[in-house]
N, C-alpha and C positions, 0 to 999 in steps of 0.2 A: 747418296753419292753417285753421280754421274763418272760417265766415262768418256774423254776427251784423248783426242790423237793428237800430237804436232807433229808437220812431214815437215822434214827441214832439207833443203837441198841448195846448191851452191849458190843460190841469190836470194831467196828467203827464206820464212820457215810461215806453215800456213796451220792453222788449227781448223782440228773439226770437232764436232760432237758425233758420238755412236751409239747409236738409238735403235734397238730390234732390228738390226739389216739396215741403218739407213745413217748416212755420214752428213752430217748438215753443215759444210762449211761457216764457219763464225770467224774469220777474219785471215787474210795476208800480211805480214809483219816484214819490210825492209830491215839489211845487216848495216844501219845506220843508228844513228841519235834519235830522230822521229820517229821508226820504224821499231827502235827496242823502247822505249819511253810508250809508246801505243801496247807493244805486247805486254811492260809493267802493269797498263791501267786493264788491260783483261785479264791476265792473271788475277788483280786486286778484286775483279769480279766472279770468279770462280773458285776461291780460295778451299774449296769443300770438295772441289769436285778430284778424281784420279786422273792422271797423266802417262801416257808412255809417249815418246819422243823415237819414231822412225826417220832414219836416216837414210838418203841417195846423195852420196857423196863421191868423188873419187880418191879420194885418199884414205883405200882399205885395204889393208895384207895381209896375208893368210904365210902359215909358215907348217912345218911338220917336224915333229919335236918324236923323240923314242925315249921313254923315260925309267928306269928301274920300278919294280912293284912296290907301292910305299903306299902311307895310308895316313888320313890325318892332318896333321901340322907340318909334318914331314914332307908327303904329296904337295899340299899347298907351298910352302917354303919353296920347293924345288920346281915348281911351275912360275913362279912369281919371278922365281933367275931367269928362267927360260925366254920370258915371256920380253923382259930386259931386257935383256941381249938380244934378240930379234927386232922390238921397237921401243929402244932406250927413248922416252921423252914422252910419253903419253901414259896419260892412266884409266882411260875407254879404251881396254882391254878382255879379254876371254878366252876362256879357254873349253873345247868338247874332247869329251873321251873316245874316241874310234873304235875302243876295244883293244883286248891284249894278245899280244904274239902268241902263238901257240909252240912254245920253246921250254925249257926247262925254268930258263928264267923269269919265265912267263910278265915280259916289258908291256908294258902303257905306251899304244901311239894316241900322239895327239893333234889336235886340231887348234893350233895359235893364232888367233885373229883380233885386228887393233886397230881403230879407227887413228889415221896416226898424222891428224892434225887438228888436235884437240882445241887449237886457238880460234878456228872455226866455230867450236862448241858452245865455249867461254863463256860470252856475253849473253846467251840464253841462258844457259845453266846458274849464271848469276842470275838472274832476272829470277828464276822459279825457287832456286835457294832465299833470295831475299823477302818471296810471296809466301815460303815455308809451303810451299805443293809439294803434293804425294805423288813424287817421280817412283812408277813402279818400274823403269828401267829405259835403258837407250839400245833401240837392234837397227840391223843394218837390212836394206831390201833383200841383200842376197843372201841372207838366211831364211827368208820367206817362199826361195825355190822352191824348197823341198818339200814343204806343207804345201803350197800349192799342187802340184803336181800328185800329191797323195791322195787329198778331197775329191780330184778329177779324175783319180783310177788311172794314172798311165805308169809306167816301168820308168821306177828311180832306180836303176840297178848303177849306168854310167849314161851320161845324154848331157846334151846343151840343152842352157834354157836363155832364153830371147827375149824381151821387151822394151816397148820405150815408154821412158819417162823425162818431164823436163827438156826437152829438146835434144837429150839423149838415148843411147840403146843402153841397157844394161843387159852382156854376157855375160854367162854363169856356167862353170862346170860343175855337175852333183856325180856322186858318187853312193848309192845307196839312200839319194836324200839329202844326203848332208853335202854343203856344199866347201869345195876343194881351189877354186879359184875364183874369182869375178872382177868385170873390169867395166869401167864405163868410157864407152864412145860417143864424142858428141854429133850431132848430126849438121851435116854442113848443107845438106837438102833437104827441107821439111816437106817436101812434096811426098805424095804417093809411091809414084816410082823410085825419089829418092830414099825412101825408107825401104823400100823392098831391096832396092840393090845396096843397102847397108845391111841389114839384115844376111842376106847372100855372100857381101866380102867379111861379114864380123864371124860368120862361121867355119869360113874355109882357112880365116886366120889363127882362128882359136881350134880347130884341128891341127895346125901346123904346126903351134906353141905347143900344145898337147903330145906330140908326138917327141918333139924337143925334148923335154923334159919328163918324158919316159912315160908321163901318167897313162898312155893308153899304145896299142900296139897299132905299127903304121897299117894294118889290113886289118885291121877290128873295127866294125860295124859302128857308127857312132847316132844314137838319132838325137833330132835336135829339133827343138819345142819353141815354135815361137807365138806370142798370145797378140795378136791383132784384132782390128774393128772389125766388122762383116763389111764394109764396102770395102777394102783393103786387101781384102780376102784371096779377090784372082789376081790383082796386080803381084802381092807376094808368094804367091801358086806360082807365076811365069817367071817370077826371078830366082826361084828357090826348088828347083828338078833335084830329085834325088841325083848324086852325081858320086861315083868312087864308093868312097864308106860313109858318106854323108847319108841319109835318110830323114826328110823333112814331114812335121807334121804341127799343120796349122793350127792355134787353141783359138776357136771363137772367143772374144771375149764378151760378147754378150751370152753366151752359155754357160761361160765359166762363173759370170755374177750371177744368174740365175744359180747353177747347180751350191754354190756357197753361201748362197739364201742373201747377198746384197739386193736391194728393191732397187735403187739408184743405176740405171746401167751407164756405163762409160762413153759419152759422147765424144771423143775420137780415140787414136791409136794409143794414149797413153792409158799406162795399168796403173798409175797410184791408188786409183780408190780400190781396185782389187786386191792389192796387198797392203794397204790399211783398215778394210775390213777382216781380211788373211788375221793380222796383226790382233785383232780386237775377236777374233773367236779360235785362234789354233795359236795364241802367245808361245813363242820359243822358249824352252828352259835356260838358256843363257843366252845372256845380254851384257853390255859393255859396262853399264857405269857400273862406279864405285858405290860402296857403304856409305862415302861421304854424299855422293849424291842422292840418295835414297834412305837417306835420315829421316826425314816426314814420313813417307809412307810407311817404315818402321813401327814409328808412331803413330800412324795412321789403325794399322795392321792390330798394334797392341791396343788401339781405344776401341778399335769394334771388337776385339776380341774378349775384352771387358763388358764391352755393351752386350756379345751374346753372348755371357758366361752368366751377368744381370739378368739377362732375362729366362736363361734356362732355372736361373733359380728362380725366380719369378714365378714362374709354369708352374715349377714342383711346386711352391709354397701354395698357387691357386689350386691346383693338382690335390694337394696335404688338407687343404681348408675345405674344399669339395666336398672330398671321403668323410672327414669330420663332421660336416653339417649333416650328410648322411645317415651317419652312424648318431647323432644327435636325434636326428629327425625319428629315426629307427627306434631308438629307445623311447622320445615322447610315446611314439605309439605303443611301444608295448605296455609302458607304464599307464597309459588312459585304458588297456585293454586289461592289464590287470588290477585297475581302478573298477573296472566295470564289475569283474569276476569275483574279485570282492566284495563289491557293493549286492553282489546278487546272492554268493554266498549267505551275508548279514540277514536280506531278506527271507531268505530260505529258513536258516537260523531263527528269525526273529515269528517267522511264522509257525514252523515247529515247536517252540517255547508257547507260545502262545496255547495251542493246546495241552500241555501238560498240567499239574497242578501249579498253584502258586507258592513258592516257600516264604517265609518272613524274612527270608535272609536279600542281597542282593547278589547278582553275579560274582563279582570279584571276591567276595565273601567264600562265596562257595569254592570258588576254583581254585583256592588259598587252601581251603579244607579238604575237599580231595587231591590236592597236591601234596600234603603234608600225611594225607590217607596211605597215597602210593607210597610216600616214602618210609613212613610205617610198617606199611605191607612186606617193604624190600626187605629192612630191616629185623622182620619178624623168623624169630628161631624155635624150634623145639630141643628138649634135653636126649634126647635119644640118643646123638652121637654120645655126649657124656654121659649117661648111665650104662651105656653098652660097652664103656671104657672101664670103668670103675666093674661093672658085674664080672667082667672077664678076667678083671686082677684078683679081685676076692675068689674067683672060685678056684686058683692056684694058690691062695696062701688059706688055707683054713682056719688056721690062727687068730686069721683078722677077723672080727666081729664089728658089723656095720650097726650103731645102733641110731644115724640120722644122717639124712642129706640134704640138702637146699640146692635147687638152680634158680639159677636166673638171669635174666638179659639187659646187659645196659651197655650204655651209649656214653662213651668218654670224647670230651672235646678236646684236641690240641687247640695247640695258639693260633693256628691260621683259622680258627673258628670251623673246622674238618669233623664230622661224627664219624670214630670211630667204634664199632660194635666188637661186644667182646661177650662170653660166657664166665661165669664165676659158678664153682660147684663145691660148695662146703659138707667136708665129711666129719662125722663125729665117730669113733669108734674107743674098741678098746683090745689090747692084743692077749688072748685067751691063751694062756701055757701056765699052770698056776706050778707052784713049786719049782720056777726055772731062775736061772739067773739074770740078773740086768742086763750083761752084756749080748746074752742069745735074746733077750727082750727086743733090745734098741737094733740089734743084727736083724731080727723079722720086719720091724720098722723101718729102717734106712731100703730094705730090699724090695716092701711095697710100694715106698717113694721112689724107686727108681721105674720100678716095674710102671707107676702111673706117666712116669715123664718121657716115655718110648714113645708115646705116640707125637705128632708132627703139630705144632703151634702151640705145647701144654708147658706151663709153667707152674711146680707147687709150691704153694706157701706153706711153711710149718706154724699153725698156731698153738699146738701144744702136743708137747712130746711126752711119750711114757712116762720117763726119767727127767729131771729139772737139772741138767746137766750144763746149768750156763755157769761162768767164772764165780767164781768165791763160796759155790758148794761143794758139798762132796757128794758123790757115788758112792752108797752104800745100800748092800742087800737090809730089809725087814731087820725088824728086834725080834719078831715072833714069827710060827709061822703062820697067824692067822693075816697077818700082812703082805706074806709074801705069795698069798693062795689069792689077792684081790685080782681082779683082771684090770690093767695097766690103760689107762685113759689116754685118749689124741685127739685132734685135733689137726684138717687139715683146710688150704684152702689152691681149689686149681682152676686158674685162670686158661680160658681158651678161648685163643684167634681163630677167627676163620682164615682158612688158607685161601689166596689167591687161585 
């Protein structure tokens, strides 16, 4: 998308291109039927390209408004009356903040300015609505004072500023930059001297007005900037003596397009391409048209902003796919290097085997076999814990006489097909008290099976008890006493987990 200017002033309107410092005129356009019918068919050819639209007009007015502190919709709302009532009939209007009173109430002045014969505008404004171009806005020359005058380093505190254009002079009062009034004079001498001695009465008149309406003090220093050719130079020198509170200082304007980096310099007294370059590198923050005017470039605005949002996702995703093939690439190699280390391990492997004997069996045979070995190995218990268990009960009951034991280790499966290992320890005895009764009998007995189940994972099984004292017998002492003198027979059996 290019960048195109239209200067439009009271007899046509003229388009340029703005190219790296350089303004290339592409066509003058008459406020007639042939003259807008000609700017429809360039517009029809640049349909893509951005637009702003500077104005030198004389129908511009500036107003000073003091507003309450508000914010929002509210601000806007109450600027929008203001602006009304000031220049009921136009809608190339604006408004600058000056900044706020330093009072309790602390008020908003403002700066009301209105281009305020928009029927002027109309027929171009239709023309670039009907082409759908991306109007980034419509300014006026005299708000281009103040940026110029900044880029060239001189004192925008309060000063005139001077030039011609179009066959007129445009005067400007600035105030910190910002400019406070401006007026255009047409020029009734195009000559040399007639512009200097215009130059000369438009200042002495515009201090006079200035004094009138209070903006400046009648003994305050006023200096006043006027931008001419270089052959112009001494003729406006001799008409322009600092005189009173006047203080003149001449702007070369072939210095002033060099120092603003225009390549183009100005081939007579007029400054248009100075502040259409001005325009195209130091744009003003507020400008006159409407929303309605500025519909396309809205548009405009939201499809590049689409277009760079596409392509930063774009970036990331080449950006994302980059690191990826990296990290791809990164692992091929380590998997070929641990292809390699492998392959050399086998070697190594295959050559050490090589010297050993040969078995009838094959590899996987074998490493079946010693896997099933270790797990064997883990598997494998001795009885010590259990006889160290059982010898220490027997040697507090005396009574109890050990006449067999059995250990042994096995391997119980649950359902999940899990080897659980366990100990089993079978006692055979008999409880030695002859001439005692049953009940001090089965009392010795129940107190050994307890005394064995103290220890931590032991479970006893009763397989036979002294006394046959299950349901539907009776407990009874011996017929004789060669019966009651037998030593009483058991039977036990004790299950042991290994503890965790």
């Amino acid at each position: 998308m290019k960048s195109r200017i239209l200067y439009l002033n009271t007899h046509r309107l003229s388009a340029y291109a703005w190219q790296q410092g350089r303004l290339l005129p592409e066509g003058d356009f008459d406020n007639d039927e042939a003259g807008l019918q000609q700017f429809s068919d360039y517009l029809a050819a640049h349909r893509q390209d951005r637009f702003a639209l500077l104005a030198n007009v004389a129908e511009e007015g500036h107003a000073h408004e003091t507003i309450p502190f508000l914010r929002g919709a509210d601000r806007q709302t109450l600027i929008s009356r203001k602006i009304g009532q000031h220049f009921q009939g136009t809608a190339l209007a604006t408004a600058v903040s000056l900044g706020y009173e330093k009072t309790q109430r602390k008020n908003e002045k403002l700066l009301l300015a209105a281009l305020t014969n928009p029927a002027h505008f109309e027929p171009w404004l239709q023309r670039l609505a009907s082409a759908e171009i991306a109007l980034s806005g419509i300014y006026s020359l005299a708000q281009l004072g103040g940026p110029l005058l900044r880029k060239l380093g001189l004192g925008t505190a309060r000063c005139l500023l001077l030039s011609m254009q179009d066959h007129s002079v445009r005067s400007s009062y600035l105030a910190n930059g910002q400019v406070y009034f401006s007026r255009m004079t047409p020029l009734a001498d195009s000559s040399i001297a007639g512009i200097a001695g215009t130059f000369a009465a438009e200042s002495a008149k515009l201090q006079q007005y200035l004094i009138g309406q209070r903006l400046i003090g009648r003994e305050e220093a006023l200096p006043v900037y006027i931008v001419a050719h270089p052959h112009t130079l001494p003729a406006i020198e001799n008409a322009c003596p600092d005189r009173g509170q006047l203080a003149f200082h001449i702007i070369d304007s072939h210095t002033a397009a060099s120092r603003l980096g225009l390549h183009a310099l100005p081939d007579d007294n007029r400054s248009d391409t100075l502040f259409m370059h001005l325009l195209a590198i130091a744009t003003p923050s507020q400008q006159f048209a409407g929303e309605v005017h500025r519909h396309h470039f809205r548009l405009a605005q939201l499809r590049h902003g689409l277009i760079a949002a596409g392509l930063v996702a774009l970036l990331g995703s080449l950006l994302y796919s980059a690191k990826q093939i990296y990290a791809a690439h990164a692992l091929r190699d380590d998997a070929r290097s641990l292809s390699a280390s492998a392959a050399e391990l086998d070697r190594r492997y295959q050559a050490a085997a090589s010297t050993l004997p040969q078995l009838d069996i094959d590899s996987e045979t074998l490493r079946l076999l010693t896997s099933r070995h270790a797990e064997l190995s883990r598997q494998q218990r001795r009885p010590d814990a259990a006889f160290s268990q059982v010898g220490q009960t027997l040697e507090r009951m005396p009574n109890v006489v050990l006449e067999g034991i059995e250990w042994k280790n096995q391997i119980q499966f649950s359902p999940g097909n899990t080897g659980e290992t366990g100990e089993i320890t079978t006692l055979r005895g008999s409880i030695n008290l002859p001439q005692a009764e049953p009940r001090r009998v089965l009392a010795i007995f129940d107190d050994f099976i307890d005394s064995l189940r103290l220890a931590a994972g032991v479970t006893v099984n009763v397989r036979q008890r002294p006394f046959d004292i299950e349901s539907g017998s009776t407990l009874r002492g011996g017929d004789g006493g060669e019966e009651a003198a037998k030593p009483r027979q058991f039977a036990l059996e004790i299950v042991r987990r290994p503890t965790p």
